[in-house]
N, C-alpha and C positions, 0 to 999 in steps of 0.2 A: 686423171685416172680415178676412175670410182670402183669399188671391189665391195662387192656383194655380202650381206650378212651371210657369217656360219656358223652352223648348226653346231650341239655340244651337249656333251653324255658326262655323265659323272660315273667313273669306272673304279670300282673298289673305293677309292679315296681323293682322286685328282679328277677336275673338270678336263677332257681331252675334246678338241678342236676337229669336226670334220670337215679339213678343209683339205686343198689338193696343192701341189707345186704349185702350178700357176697362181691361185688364188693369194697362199703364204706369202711368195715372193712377191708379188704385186703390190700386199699390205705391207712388208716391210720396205719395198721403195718409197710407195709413199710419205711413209712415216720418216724413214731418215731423208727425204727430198724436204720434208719438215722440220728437222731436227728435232724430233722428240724426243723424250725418254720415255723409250718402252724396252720389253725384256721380253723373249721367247724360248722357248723351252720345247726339246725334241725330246717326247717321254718315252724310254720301252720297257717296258714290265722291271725293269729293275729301279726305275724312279719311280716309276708305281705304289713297288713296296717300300723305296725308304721314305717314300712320302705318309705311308700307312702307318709305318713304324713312327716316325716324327711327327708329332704337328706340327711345329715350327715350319720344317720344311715342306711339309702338306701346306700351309697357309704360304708360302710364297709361292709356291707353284700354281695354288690356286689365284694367286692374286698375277700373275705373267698375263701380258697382253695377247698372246697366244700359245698355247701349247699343242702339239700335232704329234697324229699317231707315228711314232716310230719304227715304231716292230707290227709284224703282222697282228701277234696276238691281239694287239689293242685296237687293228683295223676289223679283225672279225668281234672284235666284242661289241664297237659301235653298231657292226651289221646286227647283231643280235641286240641292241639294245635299239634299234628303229629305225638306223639309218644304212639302207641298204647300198648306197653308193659310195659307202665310205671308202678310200684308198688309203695307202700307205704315204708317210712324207717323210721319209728316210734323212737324217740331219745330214749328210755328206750330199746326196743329192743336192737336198734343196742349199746346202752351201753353193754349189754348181750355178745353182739356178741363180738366186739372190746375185752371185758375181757377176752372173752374165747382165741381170739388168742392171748393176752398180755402173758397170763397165760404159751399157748402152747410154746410162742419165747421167752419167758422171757425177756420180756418187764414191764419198771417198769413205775408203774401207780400213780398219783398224786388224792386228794378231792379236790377242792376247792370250797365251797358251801355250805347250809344245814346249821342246829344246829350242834351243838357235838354232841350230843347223838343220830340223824338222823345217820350224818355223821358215826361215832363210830358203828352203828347198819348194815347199808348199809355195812361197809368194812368188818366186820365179816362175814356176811350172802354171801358176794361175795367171803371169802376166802374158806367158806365152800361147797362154788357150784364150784368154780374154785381150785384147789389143786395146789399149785403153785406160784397163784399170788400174786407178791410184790406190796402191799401199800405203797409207802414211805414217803408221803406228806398226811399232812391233816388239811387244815386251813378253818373256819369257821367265815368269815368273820363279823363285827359288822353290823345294820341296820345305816349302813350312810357311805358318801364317807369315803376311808382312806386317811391321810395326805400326802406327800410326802416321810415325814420320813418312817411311817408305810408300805406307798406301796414297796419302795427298800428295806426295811427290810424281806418282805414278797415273792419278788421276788429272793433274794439273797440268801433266803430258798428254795423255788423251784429250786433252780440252784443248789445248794447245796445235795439236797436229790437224785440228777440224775435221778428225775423223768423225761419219753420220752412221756407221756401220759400224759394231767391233764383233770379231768372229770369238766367243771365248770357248776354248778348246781345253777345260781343266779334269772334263770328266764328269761325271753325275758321282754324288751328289753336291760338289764341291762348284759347280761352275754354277750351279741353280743357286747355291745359297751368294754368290760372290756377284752372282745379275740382280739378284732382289735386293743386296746392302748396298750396291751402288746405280740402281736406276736412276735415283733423283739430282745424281751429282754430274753424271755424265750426259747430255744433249745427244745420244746420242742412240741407235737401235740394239741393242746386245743379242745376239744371237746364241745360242749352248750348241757348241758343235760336235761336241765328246769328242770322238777319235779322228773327226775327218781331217783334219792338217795331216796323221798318218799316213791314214788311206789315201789322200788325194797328192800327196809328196812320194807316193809310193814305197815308204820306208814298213809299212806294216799292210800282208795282204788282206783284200775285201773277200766275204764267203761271194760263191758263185751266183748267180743271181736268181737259178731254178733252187737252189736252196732258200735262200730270201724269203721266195714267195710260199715256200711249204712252212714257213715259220721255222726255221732248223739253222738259222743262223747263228745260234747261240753255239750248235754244235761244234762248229765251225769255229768262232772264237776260242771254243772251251781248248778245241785240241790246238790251237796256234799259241796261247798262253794259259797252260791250266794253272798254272801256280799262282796267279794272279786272280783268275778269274771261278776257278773250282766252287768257291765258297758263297761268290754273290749268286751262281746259278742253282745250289745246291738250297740256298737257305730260301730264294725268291720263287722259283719257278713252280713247286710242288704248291706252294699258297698262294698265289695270284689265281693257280685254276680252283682252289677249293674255296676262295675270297666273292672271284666271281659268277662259279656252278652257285652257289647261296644266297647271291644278290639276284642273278637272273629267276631264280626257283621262289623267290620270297620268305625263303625261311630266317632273314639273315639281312638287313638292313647294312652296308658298307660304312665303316664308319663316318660320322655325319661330316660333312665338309668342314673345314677350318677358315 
């Protein structure tokens, strides 16, 4: 299987990827049919800006084997930065997609993320849409760092179950910096899923999908969990458009890549 060079815009702060489902998922079968270690990253305007705000995390992001537009925002900023066929590659989707081919090559797939019982719902409901697919990992991390002991204990299980996939579902910016400390350790693809174990377990609803595509998805989140989410849209969304009106205008160089 050979998957075509793709094009790539540097948007406020992070290099973002025009590439499409098909393409994404293709390069990541590949890559775990090889068991590499690579790391991908589904970015929407709010990795954007903690990437803007961090370099740290700007340089891991930038350093991912792939990063794809998430959100529309970032699909119309590529159009406006040169690439007019840019699409959207939504991480819940393209989790979809990747299973399907995991399923097709038999390709064995890792959780790392979510509750149990998310987690637990999510891998039933994917083995009964994909006929096939091997789960063979499934850890569900505590709410706090793990130790040193805990994290080689947990990684020594990933290595162990010969998962070539792992879906990590911990959230931005927490799942990006957790795919960059452990690329070199695991053989195997890490995927940043954010919420989709939720969305695809059906424990938390997805906005409509004519919303999606108006860019108004946030809306959408904002009113299913404001208490949560009020402050990242409050503090991100107003500066990503005056970040990139200033980048596109030239008055205003994005800060330089990490």
């Amino acid at each position: 299987m050979s998957c075509p060079v793709i094009e790539n815009r540097q948007i406020v702060a992070i290099r973002v990827d025009a590439t499409s489902y098909r393409q994404a998922a293709d390069q990541i079968i590949v890559w775990a049919g090889r068991k590499e270690s690579r790391y991908v990253c589904a970015a929407p305007v709010s990795t954007v800006m903690e990437a803007y705000d961090d370099q740290t995390l700007q340089r891991m992001i930038n350093n991912a084997d792939m990063v794809t537009p998430d959100g529309m925002p970032l699909v119309w900023s590529l159009k406006m930065l040169g690439v007019p066929l840019a699409t959207r590659v939504y991480g819940p989707d393209l989790t979809l997609a990747v299973l399907e081919g995991a399923a097709r090559h038999d390709i064995a797939v890792g959780l790392f993320g979510g509750s149990q019982e998310v987690a637990a719902l999510f891998g039933r409901r994917m083995g009964e849409r994909f006929p096939g697919l091997r789960i063979v990992f499934n850890y569900s991390p505590p709410f706090r760092p793990l130790t040193e002991e805990e994290d080689a204990r947990v990684v020594g299980e990933i290595r162990r179950s010969g998962a070539q996939i792992i879906l990590v579902g911990l959230g931005n910016p927490k799942q990006e910096r957790w795919m960059a400390l452990h690329k070199d350790s695991i053989p195997a693809v890490l995927l940043g899923v954010g919420a989709a174990f939720d969305f695809l377990a059906g424990t938390k609803p997805q906005a409509p999908r004519w919303l999606m595509q108006c860019g108004l998805e946030w809306v959408f989140r904002l009113m299913t969990e404001p208490r949560r989410l009020w402050k990242r849209y409050l503090k991100h969304n107003p500066r990503f458009v005056v970040l990139l009106v200033m980048q596109l205008l030239g008055f205003r160089r994005a800060r330089k890549l990490a």
